[in-house]
PQR file of N, CA, C, O and H, with PARSE charges and radii, in Angstrom:
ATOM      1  N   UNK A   1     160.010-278.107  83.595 -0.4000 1.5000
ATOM      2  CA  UNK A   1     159.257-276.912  83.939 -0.0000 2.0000
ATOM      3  C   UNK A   1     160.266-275.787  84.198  0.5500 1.7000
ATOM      4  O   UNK A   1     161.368-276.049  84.680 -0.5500 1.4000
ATOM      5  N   UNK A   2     159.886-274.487  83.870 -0.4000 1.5000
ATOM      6  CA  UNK A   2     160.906-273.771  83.857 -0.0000 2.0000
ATOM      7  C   UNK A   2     160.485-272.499  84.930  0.5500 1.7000
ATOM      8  O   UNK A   2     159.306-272.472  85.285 -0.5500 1.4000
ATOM      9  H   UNK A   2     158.991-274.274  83.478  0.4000 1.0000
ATOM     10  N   UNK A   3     161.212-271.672  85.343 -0.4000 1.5000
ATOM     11  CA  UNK A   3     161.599-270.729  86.265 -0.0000 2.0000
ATOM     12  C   UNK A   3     160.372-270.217  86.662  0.5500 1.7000
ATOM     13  O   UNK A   3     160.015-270.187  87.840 -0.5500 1.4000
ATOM     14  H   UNK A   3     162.170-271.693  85.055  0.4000 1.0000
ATOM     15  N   UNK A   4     159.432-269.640  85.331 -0.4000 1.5000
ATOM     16  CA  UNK A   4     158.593-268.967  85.065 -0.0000 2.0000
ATOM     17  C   UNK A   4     157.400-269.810  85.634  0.5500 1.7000
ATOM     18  O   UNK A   4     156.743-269.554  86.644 -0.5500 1.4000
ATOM     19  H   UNK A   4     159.722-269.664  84.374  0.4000 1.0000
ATOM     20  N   UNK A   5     157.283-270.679  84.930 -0.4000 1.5000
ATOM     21  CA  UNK A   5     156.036-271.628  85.225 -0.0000 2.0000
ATOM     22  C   UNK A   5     156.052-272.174  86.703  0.5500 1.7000
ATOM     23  O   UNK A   5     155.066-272.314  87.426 -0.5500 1.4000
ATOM     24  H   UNK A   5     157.816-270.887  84.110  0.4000 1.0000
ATOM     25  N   UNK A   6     157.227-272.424  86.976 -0.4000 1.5000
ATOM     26  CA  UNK A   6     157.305-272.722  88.537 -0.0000 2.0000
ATOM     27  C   UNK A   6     156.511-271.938  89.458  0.5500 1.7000
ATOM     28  O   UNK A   6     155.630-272.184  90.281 -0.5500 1.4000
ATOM     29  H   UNK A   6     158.028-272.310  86.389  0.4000 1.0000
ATOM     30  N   UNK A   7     157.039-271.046  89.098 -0.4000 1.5000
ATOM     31  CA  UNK A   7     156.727-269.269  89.986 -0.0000 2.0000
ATOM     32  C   UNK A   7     155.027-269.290  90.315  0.5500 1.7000
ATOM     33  O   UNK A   7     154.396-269.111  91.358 -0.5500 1.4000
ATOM     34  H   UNK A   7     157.755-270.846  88.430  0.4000 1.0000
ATOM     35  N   UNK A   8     154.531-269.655  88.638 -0.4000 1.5000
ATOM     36  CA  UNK A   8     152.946-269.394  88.255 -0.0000 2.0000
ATOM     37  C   UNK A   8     152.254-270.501  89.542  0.5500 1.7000
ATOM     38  O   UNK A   8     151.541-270.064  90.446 -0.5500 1.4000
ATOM     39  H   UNK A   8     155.043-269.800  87.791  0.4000 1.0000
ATOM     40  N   UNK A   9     152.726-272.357  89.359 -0.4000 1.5000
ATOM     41  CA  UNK A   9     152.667-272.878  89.781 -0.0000 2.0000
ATOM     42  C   UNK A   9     152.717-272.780  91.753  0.5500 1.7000
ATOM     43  O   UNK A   9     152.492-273.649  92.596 -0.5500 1.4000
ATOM     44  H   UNK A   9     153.305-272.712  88.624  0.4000 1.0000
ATOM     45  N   UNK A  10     153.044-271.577  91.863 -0.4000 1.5000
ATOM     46  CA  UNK A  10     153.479-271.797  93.123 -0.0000 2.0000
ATOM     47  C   UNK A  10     152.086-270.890  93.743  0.5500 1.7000
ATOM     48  O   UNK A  10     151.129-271.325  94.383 -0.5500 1.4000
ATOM     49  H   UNK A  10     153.227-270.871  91.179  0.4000 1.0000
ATOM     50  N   UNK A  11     152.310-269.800  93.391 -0.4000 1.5000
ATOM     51  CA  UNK A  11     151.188-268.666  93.297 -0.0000 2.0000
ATOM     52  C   UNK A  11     149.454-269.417  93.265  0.5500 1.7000
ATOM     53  O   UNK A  11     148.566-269.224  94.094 -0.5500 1.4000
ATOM     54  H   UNK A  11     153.087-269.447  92.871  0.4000 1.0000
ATOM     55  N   UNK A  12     149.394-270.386  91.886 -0.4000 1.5000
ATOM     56  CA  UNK A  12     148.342-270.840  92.292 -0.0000 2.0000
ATOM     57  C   UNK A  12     148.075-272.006  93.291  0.5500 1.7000
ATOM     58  O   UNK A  12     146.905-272.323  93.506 -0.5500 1.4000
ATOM     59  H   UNK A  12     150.116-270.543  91.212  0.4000 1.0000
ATOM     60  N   UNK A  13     149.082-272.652  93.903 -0.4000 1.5000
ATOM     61  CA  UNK A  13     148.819-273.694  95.164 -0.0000 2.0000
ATOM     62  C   UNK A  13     148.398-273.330  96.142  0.5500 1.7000
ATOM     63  O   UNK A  13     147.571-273.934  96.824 -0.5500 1.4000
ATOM     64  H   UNK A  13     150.032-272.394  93.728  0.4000 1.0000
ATOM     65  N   UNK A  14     149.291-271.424  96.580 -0.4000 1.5000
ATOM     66  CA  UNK A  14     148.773-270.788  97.537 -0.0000 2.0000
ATOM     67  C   UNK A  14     147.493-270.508  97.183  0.5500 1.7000
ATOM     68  O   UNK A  14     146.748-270.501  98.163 -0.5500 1.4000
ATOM     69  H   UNK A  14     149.963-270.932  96.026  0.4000 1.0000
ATOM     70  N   UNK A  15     146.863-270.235  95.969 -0.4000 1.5000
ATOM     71  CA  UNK A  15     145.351-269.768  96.181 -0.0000 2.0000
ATOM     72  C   UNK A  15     144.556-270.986  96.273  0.5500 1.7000
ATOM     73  O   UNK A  15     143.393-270.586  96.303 -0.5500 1.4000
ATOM     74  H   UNK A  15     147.468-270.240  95.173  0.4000 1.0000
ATOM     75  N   UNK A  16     144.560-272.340  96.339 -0.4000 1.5000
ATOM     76  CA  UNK A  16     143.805-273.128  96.332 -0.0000 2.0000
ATOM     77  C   UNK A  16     144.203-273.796  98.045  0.5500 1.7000
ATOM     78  O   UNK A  16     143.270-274.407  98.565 -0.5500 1.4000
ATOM     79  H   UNK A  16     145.506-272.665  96.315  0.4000 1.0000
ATOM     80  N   UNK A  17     145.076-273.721  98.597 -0.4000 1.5000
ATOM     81  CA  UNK A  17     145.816-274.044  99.396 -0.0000 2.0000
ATOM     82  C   UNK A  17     144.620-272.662 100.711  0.5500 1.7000
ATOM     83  O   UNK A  17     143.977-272.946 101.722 -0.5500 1.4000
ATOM     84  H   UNK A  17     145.834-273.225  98.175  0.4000 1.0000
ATOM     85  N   UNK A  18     144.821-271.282 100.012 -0.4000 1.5000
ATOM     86  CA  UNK A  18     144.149-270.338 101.212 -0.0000 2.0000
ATOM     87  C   UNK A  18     142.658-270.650 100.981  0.5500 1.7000
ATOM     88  O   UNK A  18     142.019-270.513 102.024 -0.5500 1.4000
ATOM     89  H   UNK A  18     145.343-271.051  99.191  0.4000 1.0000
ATOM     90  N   UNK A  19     141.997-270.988 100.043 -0.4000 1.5000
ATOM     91  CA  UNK A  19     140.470-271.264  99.721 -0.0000 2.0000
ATOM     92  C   UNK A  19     140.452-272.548 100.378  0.5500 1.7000
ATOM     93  O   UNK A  19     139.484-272.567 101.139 -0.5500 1.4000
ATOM     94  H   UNK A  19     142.516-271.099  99.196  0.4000 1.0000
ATOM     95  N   UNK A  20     141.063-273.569 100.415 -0.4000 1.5000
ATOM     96  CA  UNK A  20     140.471-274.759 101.251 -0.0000 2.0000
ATOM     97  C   UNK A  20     140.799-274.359 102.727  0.5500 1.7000
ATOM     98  O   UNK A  20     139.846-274.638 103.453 -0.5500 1.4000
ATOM     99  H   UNK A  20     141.849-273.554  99.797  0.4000 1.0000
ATOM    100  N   UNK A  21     141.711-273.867 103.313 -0.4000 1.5000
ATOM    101  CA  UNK A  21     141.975-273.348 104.943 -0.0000 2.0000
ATOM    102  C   UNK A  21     140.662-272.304 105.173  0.5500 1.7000
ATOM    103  O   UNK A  21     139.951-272.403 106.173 -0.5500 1.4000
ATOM    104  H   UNK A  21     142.485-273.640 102.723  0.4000 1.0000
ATOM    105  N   UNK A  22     140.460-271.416 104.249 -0.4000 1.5000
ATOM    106  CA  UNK A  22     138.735-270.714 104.589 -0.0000 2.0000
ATOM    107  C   UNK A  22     137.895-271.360 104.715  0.5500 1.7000
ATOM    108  O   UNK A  22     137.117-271.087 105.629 -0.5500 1.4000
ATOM    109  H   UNK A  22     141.038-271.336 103.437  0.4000 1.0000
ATOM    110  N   UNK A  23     137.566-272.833 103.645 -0.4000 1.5000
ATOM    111  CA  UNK A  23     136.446-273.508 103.942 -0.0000 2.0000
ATOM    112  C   UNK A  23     136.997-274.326 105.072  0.5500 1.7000
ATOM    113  O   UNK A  23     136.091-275.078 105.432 -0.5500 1.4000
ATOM    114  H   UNK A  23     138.198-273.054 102.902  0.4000 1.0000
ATOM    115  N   UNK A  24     137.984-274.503 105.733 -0.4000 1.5000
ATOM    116  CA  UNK A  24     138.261-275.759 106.968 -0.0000 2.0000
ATOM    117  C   UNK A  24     137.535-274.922 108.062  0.5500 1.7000
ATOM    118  O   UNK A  24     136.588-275.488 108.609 -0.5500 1.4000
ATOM    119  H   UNK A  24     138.720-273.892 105.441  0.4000 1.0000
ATOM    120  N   UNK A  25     137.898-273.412 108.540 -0.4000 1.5000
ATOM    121  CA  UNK A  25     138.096-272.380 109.299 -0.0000 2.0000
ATOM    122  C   UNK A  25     135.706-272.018 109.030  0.5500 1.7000
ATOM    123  O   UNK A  25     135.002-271.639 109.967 -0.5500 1.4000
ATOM    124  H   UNK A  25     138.667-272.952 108.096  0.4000 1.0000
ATOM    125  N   UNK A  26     135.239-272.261 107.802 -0.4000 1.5000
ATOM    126  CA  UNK A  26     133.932-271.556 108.312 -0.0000 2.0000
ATOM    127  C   UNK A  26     133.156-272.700 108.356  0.5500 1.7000
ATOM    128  O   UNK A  26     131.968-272.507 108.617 -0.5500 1.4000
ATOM    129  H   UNK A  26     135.810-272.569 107.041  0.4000 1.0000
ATOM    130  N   UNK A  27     133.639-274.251 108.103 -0.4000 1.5000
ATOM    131  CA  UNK A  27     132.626-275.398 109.149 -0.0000 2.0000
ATOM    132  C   UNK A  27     133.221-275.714 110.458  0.5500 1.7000
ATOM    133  O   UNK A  27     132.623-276.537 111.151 -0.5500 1.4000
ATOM    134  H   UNK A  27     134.604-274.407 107.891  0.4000 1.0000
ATOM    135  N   UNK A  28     134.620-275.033 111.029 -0.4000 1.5000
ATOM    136  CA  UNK A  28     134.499-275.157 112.322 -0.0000 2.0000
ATOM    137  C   UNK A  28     133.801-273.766 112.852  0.5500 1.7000
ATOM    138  O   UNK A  28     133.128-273.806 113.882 -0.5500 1.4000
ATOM    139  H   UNK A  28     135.105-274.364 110.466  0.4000 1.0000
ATOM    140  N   UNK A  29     133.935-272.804 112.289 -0.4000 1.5000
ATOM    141  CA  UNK A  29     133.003-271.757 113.210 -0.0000 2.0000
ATOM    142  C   UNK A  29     131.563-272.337 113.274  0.5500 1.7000
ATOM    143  O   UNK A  29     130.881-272.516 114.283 -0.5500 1.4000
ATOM    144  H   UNK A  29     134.482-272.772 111.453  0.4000 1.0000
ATOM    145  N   UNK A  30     131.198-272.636 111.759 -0.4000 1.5000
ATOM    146  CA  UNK A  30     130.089-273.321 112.031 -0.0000 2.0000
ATOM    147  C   UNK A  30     129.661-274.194 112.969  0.5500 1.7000
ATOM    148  O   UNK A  30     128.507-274.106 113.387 -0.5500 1.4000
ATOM    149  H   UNK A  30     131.752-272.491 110.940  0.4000 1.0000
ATOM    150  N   UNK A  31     130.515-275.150 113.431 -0.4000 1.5000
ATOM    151  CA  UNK A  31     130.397-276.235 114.261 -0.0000 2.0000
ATOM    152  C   UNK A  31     130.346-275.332 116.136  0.5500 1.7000
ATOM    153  O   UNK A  31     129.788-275.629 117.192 -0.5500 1.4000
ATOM    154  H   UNK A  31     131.453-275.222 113.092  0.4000 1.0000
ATOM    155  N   UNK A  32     131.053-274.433 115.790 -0.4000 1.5000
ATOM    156  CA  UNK A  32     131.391-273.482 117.133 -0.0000 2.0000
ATOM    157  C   UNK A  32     129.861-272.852 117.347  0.5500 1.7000
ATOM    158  O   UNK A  32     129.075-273.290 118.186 -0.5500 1.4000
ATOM    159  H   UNK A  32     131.506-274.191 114.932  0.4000 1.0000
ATOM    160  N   UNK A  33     129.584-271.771 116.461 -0.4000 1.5000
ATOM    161  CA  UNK A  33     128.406-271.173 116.453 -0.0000 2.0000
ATOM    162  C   UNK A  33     127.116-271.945 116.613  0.5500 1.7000
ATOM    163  O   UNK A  33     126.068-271.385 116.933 -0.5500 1.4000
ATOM    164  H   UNK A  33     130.223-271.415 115.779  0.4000 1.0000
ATOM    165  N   UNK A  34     127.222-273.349 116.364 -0.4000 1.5000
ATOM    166  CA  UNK A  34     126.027-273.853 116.672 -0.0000 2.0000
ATOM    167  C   UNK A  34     125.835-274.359 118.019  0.5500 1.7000
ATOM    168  O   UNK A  34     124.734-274.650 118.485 -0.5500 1.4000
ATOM    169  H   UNK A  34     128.074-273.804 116.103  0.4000 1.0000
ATOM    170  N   UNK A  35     127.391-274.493 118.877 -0.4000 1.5000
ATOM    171  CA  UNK A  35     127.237-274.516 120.178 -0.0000 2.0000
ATOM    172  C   UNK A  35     127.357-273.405 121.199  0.5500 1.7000
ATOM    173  O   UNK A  35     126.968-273.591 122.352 -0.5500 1.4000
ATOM    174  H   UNK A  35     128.286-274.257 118.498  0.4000 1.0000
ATOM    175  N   UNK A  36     127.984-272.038 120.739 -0.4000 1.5000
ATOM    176  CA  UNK A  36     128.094-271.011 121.752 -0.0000 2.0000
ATOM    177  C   UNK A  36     127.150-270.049 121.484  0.5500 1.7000
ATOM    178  O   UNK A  36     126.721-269.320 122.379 -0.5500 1.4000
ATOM    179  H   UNK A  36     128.300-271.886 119.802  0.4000 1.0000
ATOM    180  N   UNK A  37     126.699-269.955 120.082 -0.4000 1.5000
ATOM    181  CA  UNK A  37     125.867-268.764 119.947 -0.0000 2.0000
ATOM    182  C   UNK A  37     124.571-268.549 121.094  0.5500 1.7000
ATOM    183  O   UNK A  37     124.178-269.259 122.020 -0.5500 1.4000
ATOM    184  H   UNK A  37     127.047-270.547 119.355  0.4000 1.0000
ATOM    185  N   UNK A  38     124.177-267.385 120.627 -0.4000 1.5000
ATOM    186  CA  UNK A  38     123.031-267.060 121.320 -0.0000 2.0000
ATOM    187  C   UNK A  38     121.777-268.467 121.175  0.5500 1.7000
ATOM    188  O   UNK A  38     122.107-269.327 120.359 -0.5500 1.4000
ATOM    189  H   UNK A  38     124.497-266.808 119.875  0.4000 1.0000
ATOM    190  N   UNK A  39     120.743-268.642 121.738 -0.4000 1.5000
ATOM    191  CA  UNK A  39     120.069-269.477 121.585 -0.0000 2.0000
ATOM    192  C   UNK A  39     119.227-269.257 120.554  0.5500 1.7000
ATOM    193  O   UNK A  39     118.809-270.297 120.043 -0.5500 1.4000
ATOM    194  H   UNK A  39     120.475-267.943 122.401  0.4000 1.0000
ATOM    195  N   UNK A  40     118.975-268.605 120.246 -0.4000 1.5000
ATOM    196  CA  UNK A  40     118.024-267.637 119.575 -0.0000 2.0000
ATOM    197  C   UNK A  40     118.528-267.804 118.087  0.5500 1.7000
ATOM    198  O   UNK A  40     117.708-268.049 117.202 -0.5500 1.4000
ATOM    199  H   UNK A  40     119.314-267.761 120.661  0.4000 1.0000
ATOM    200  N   UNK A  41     119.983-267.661 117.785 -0.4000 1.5000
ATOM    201  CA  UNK A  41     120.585-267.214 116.623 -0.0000 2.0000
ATOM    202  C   UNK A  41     121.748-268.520 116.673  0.5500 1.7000
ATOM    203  O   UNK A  41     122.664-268.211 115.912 -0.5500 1.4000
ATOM    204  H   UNK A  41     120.649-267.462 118.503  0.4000 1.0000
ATOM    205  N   UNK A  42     121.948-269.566 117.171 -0.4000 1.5000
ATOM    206  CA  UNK A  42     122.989-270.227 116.989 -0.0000 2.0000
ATOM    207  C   UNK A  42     122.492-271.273 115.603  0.5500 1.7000
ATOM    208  O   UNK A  42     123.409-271.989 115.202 -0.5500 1.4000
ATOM    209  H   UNK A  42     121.204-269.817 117.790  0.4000 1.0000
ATOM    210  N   UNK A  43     121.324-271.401 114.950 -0.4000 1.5000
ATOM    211  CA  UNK A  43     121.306-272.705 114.101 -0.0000 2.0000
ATOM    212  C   UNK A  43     121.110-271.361 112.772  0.5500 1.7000
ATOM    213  O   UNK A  43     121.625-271.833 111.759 -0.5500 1.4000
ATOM    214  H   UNK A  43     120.579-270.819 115.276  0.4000 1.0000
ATOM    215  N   UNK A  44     120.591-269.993 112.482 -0.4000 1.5000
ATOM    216  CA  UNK A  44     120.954-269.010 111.341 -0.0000 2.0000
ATOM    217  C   UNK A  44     122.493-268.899 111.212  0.5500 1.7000
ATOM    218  O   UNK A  44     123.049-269.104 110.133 -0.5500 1.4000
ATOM    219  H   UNK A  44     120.173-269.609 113.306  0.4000 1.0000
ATOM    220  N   UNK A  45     123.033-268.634 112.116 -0.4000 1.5000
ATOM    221  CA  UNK A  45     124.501-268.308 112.209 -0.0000 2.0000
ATOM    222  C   UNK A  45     125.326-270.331 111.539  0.5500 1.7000
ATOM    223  O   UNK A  45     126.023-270.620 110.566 -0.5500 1.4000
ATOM    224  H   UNK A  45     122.581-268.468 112.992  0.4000 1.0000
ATOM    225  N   UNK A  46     124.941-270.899 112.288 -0.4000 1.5000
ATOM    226  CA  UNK A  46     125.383-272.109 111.966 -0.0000 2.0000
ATOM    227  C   UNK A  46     125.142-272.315 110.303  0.5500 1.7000
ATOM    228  O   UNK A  46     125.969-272.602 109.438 -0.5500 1.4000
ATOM    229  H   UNK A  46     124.375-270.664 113.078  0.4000 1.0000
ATOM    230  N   UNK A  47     123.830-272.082 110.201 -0.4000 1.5000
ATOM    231  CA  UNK A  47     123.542-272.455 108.716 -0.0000 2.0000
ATOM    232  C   UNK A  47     124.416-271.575 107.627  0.5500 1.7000
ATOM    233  O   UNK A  47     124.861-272.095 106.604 -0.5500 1.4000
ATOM    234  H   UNK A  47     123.158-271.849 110.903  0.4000 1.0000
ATOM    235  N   UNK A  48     124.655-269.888 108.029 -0.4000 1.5000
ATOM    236  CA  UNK A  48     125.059-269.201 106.932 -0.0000 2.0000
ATOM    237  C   UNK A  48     126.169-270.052 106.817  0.5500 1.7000
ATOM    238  O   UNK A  48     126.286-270.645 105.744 -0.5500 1.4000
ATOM    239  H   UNK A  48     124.293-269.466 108.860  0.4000 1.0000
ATOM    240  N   UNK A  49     127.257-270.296 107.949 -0.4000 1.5000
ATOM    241  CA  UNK A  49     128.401-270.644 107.843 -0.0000 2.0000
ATOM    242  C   UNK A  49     128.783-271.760 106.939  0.5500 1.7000
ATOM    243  O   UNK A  49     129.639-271.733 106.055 -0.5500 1.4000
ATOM    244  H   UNK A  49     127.162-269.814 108.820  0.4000 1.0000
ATOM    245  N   UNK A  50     128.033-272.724 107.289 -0.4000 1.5000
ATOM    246  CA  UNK A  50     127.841-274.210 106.531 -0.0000 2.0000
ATOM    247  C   UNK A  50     127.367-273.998 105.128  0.5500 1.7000
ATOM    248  O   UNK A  50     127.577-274.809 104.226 -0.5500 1.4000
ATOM    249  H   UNK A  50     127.337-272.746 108.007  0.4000 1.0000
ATOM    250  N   UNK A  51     126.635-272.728 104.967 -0.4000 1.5000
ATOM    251  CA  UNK A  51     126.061-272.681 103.051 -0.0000 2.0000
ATOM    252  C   UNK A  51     127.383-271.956 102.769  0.5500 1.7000
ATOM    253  O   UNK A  51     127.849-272.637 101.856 -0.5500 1.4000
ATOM    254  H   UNK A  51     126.464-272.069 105.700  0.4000 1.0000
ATOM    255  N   UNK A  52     128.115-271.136 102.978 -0.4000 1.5000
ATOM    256  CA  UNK A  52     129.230-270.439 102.616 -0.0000 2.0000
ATOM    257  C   UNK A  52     130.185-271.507 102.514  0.5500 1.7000
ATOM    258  O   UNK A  52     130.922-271.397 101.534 -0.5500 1.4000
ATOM    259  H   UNK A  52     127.737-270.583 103.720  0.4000 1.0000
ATOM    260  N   UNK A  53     130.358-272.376 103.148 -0.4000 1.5000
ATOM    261  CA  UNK A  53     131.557-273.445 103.264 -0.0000 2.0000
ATOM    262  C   UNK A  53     131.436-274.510 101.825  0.5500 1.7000
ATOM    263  O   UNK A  53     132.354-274.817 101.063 -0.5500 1.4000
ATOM    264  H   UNK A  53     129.759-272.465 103.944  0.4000 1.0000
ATOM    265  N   UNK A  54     130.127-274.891 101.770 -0.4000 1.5000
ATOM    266  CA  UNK A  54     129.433-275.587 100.622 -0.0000 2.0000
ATOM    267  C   UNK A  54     129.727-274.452  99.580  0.5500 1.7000
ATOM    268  O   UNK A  54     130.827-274.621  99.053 -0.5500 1.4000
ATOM    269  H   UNK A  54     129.382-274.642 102.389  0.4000 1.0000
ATOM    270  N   UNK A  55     129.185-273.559  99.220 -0.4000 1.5000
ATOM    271  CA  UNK A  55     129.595-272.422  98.160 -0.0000 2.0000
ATOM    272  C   UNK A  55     131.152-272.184  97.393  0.5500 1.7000
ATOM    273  O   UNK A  55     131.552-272.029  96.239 -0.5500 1.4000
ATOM    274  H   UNK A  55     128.292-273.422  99.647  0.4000 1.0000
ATOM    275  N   UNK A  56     131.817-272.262  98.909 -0.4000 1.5000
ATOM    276  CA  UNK A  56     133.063-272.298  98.137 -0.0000 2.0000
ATOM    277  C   UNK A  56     134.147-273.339  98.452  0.5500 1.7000
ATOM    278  O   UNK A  56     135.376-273.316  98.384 -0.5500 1.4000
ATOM    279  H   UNK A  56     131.492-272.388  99.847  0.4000 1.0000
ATOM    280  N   UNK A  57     133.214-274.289  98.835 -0.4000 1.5000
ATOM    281  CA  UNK A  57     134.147-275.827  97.909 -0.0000 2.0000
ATOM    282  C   UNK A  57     133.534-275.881  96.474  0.5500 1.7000
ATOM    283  O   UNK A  57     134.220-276.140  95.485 -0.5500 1.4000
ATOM    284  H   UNK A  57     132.216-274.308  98.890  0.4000 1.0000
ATOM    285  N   UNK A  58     132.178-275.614  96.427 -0.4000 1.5000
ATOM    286  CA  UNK A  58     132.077-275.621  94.801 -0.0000 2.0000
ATOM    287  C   UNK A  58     132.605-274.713  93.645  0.5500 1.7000
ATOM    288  O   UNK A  58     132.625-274.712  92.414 -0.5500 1.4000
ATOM    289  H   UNK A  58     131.621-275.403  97.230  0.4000 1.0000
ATOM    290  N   UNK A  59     133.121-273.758  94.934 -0.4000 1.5000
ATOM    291  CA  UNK A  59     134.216-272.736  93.992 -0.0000 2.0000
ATOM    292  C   UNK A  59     135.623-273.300  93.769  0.5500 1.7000
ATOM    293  O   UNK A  59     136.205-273.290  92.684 -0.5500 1.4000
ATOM    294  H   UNK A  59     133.105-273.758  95.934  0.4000 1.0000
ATOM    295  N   UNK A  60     136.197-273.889  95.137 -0.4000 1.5000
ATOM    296  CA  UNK A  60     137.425-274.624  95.364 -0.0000 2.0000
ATOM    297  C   UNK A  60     137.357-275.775  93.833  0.5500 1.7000
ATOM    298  O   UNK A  60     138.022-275.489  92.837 -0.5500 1.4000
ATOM    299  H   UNK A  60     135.724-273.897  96.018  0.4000 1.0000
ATOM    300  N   UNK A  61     136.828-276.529  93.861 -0.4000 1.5000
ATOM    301  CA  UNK A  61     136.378-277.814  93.043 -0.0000 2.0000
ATOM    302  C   UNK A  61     136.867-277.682  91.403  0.5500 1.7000
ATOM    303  O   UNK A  61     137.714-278.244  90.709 -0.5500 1.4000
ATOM    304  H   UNK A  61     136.288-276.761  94.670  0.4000 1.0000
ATOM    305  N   UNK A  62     135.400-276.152  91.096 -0.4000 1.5000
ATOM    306  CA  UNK A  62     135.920-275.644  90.084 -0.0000 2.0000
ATOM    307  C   UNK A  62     137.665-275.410  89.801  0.5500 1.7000
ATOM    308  O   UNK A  62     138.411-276.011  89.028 -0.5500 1.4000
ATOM    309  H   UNK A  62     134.712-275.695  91.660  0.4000 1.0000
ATOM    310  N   UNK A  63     137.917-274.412  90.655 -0.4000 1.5000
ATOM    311  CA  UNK A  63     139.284-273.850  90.796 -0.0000 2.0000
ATOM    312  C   UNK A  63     140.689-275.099  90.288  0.5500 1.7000
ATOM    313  O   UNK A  63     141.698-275.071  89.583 -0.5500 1.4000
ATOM    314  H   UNK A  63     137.311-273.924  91.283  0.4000 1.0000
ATOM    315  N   UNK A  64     139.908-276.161  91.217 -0.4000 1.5000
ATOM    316  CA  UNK A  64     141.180-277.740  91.089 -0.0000 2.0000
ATOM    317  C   UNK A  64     141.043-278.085  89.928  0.5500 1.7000
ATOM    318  O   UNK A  64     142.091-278.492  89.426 -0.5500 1.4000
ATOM    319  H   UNK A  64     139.089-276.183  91.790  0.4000 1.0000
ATOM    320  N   UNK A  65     140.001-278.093  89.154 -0.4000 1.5000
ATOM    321  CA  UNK A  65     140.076-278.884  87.926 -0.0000 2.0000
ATOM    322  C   UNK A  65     140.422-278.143  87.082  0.5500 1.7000
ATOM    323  O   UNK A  65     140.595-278.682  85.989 -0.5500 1.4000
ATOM    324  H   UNK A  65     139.150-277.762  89.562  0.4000 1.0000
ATOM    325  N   UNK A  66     140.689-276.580  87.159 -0.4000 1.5000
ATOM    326  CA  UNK A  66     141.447-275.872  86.053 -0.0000 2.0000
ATOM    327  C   UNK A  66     142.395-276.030  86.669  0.5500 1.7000
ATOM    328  O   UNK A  66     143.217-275.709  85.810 -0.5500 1.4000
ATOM    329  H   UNK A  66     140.548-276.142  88.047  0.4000 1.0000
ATOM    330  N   UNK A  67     143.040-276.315  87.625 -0.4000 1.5000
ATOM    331  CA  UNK A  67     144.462-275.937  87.799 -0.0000 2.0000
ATOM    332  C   UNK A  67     145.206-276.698  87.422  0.5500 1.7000
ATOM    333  O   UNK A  67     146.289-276.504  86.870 -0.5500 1.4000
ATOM    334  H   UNK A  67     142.373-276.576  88.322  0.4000 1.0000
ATOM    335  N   UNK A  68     144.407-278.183  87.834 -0.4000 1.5000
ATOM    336  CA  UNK A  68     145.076-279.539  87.065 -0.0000 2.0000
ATOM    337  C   UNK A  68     145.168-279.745  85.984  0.5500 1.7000
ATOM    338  O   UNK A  68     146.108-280.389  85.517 -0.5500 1.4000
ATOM    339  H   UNK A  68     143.527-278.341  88.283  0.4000 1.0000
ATOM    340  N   UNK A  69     144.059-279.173  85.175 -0.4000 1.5000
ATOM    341  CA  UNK A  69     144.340-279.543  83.328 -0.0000 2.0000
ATOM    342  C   UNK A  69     145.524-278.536  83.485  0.5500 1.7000
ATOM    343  O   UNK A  69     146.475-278.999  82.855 -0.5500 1.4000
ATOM    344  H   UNK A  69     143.296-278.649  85.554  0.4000 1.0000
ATOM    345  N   UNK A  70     145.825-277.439  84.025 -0.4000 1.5000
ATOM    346  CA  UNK A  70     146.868-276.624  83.314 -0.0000 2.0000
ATOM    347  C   UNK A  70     148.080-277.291  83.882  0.5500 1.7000
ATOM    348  O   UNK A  70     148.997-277.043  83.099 -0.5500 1.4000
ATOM    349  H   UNK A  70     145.052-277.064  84.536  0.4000 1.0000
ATOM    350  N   UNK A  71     148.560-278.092  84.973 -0.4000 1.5000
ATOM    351  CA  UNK A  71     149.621-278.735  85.603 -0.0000 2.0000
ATOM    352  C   UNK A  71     149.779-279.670  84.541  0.5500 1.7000
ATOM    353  O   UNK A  71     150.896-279.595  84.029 -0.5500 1.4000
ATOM    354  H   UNK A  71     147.815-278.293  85.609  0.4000 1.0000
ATOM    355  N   UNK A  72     148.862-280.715  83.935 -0.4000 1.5000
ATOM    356  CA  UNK A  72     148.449-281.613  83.165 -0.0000 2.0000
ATOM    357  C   UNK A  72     149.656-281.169  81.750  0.5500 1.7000
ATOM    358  O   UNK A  72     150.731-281.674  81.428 -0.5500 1.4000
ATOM    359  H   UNK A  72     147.955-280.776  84.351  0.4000 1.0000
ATOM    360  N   UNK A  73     148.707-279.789  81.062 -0.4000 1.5000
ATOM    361  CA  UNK A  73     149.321-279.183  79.995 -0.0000 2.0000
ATOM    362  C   UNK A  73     151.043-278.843  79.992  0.5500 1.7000
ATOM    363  O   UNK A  73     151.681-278.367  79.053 -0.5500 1.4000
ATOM    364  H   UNK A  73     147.833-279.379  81.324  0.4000 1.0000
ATOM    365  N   UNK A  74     151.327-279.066  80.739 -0.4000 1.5000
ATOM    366  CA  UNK A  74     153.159-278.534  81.515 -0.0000 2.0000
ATOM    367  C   UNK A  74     153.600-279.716  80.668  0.5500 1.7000
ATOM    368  O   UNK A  74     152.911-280.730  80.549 -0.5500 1.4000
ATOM    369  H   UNK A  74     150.808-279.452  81.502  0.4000 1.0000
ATOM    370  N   UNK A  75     154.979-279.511  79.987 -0.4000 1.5000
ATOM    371  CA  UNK A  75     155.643-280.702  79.880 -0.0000 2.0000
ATOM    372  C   UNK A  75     157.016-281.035  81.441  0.5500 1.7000
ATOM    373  O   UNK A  75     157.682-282.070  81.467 -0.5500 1.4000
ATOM    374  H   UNK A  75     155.539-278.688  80.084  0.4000 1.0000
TER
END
């Protein structure tokens, strides 16, 4: 692998690397918000958090399996 591709390689770990720390970071708010929130609003607030977290692991998911065929494609 060469200089270039390294570089590419590195760039995209950080973006799959900051997309899974967002989804770690909005099922613990989630998990938070369903115990501190208001009473009223702690299981809406809980839920957005938890459908956003689901949303983009199925974005994350996508994201891994292109990244791997292209790691794959590397000699």
């Amino acid at each position: 692998m060469d200089e270039a591709t390294k570089g590419r390689f590195k760039w995209k770990f950080y973006k799959l690397t900051l997309v899974l720390n967002v989804i770690v970071l909005l099922v613990a708010f989630g998990v938070i918000a369903l115990f501190k929130a208001p009473f009223d609003l702690n299981i809406p607030f809980s839920l957005g958090l938890f459908i956003a977290a689901v949303a983009l692991s199925a974005l994350f998911m996508r994201m891994y399996r292109v990244e791997k065929a292209w790691l794959n494609s590397q000699p």
